[in-house]
C-alpha positions in Angstrom: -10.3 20.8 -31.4 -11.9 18.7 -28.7 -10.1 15.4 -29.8 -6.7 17.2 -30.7 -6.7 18.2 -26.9 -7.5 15.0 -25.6 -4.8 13.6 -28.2 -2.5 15.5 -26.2 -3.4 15.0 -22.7 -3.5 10.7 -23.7 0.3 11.7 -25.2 1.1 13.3 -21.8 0.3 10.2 -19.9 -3.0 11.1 -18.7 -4.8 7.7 -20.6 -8.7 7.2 -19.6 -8.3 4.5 -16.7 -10.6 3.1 -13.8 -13.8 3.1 -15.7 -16.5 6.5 -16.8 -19.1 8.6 -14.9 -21.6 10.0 -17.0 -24.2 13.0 -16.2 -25.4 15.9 -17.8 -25.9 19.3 -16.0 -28.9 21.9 -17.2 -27.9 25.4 -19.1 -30.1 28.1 -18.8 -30.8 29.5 -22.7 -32.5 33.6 -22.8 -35.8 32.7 -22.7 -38.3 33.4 -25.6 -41.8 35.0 -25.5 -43.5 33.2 -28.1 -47.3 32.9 -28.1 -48.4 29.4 -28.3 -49.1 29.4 -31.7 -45.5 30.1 -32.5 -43.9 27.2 -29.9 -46.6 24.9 -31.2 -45.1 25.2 -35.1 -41.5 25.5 -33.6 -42.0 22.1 -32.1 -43.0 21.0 -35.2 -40.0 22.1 -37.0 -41.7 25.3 -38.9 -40.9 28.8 -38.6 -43.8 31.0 -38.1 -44.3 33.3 -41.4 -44.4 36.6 -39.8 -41.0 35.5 -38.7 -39.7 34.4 -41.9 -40.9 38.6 -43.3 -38.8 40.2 -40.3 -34.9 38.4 -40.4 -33.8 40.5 -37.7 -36.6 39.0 -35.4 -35.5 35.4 -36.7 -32.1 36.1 -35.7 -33.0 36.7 -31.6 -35.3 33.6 -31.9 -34.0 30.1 -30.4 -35.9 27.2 -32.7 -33.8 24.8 -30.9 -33.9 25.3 -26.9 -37.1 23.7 -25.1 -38.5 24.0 -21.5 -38.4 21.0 -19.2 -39.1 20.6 -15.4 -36.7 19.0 -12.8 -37.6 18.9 -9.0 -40.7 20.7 -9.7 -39.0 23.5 -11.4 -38.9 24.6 -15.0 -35.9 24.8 -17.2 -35.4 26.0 -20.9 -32.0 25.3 -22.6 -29.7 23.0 -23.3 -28.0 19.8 -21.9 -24.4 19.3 -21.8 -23.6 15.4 -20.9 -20.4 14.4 -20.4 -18.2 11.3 -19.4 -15.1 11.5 -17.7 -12.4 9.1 -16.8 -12.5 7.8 -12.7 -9.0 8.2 -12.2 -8.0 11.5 -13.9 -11.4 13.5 -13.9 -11.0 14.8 -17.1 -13.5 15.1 -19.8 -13.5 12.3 -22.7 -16.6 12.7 -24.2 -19.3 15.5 -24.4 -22.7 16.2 -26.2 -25.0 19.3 -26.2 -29.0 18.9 -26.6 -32.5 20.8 -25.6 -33.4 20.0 -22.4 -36.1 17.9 -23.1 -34.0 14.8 -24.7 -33.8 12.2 -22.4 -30.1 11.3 -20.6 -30.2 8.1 -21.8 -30.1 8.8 -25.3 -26.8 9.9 -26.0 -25.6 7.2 -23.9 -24.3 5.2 -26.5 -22.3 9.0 -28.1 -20.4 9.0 -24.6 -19.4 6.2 -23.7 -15.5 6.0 -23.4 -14.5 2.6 -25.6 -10.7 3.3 -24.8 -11.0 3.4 -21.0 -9.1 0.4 -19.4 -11.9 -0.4 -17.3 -15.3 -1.2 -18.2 -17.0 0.0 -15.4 -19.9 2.9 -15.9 -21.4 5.2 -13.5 -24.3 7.7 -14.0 -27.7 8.1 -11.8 -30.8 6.6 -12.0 -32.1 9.0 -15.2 -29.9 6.7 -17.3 -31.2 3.3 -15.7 -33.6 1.3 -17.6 -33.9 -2.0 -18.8 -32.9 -1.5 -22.3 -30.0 0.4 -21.0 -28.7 -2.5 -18.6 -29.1 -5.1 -21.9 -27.1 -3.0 -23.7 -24.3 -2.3 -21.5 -24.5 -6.2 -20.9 -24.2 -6.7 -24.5 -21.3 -4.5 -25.3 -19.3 -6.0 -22.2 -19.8 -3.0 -19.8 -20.3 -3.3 -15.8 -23.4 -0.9 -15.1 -23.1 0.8 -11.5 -25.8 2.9 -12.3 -28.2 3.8 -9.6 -31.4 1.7 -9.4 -34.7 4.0 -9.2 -37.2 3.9 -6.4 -40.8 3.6 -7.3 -43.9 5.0 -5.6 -44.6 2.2 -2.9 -41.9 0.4 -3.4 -38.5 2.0 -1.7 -35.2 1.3 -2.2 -34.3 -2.4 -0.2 -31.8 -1.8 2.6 -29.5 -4.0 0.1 -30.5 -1.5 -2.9 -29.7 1.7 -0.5 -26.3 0.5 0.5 -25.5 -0.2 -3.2 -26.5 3.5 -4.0 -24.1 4.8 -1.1 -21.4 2.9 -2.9 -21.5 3.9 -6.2 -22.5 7.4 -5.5 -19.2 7.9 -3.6 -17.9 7.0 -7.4 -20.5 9.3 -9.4 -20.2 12.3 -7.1 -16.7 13.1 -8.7 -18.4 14.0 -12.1 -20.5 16.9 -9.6 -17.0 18.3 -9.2 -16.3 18.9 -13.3 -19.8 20.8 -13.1 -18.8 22.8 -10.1 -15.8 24.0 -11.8 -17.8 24.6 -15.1 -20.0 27.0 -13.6 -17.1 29.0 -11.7 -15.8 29.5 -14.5 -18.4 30.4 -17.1 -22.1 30.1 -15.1 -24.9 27.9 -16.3 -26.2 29.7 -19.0 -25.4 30.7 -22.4 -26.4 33.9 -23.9 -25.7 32.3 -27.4 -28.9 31.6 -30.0 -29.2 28.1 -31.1 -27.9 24.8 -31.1 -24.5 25.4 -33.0 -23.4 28.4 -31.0 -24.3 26.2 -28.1 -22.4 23.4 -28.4 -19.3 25.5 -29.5 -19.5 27.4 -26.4 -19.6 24.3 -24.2 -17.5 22.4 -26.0 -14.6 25.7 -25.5 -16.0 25.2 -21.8 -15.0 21.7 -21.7 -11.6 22.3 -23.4 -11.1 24.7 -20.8 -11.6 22.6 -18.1 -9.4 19.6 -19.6 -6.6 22.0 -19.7 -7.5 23.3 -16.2 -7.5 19.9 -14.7 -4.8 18.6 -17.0 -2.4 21.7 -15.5 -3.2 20.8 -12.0 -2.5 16.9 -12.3 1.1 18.3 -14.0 2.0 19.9 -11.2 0.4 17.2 -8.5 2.9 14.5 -10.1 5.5 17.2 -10.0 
């Protein structure tokens, strides 16, 4: 359903242009009250037995959400990364995981190979040196941010570089702004599946949003 959108919108004139911005924004999942027993065999990919005897517990139970921290905080749900097109904003690519896979490794599932530019945005989550090979490799320009380490701050050279491109990558900030207007940043879904169909509807929902106000801006 995704892709027959986007079909639409490319037929419409809206084609991906200008290069891609790629981030992911946290959603909150209900959180579970497992004993540590339970998350440790979850983690390993088994269902607790006492589950297994009660399916009506199993069906409230999330075996596919994990916890991670950000800023010092704790977060348990999902992921949804995105890329979206510089010029028109809209969404050409999405993916939905637990929080605790890394950004960078669905970077190669949304990367945009039809966008006229290959220029790439993201922050420094996605930056490493494997990462910057293989955008090299595959004939992409990387403008994503370049980390700071402990004792060794950002060059004046390095900061004004980051000021640049984050004028670029703040536009993607926007599509998550609007997401969470309209539906919040949680889902009250259990597991993966009903997950990603929810934010994947979320993400049609936007396109059309933004693809009804760029109808009547050239109008």
């Amino acid at each position: 359903m995704f892709a027959e959108l986007d079909g639409q919108i490319w037929a419409a004139g809206y084609q991906s242009r200008k290069g891609q911005i790629i981030d992911a924004s946290l959603i909150a999942a209900p959180r579970q009250r497992n004993s540590r027993e339970e998350n440790a065999k979850i983690k390993q990919g088994e269902t607790p037995e006492d589950w297994e005897d009660n399916p009506a517990k199993l069906r409230q139970k999330d075996v596919d959400a994990r916890w991670t921290q950000k800023n010092g905080e704790n977060h348990y749900g999902y992921k949804n990364p995105i890329s979206i097109d510089n010029q028109h904003k809209l969404i050409r690519h999405f993916e939905v995981t637990s929080t605790e896979v890394h950004d960078s490794q669905v970077l190669d599932c949304l990367i945009d190979e039809e966008n006229t530019s290959r220029a790439v945005w993201a922050d420094s989550a996605y930056r490493s040196r494997s990462t910057e090979a293989w955008l090299k490799e595959e004939g992409y320009r990387s403008h994503i941010h370049t980390k700071g380490q402990a004792g060794k701050p950002l060059s004046e050279a390095q900061q004004r570089a980051t000021k640049k491109r984050s004028s670029v990558r703040v536009r993607v900030e926007h599509v998550f702004a609007s997401h969470k207007q309209m539906a919040g940043d949680f889902v009250r879904t259990i597991g993966h599946a009903r997950a990603r169909l929810k934010l994947g509807l979320i993400n049609m929902a936007y396109n059309m949003k933004r693809w009804s106000y760029l109808e009547e801006a050239a109008a």
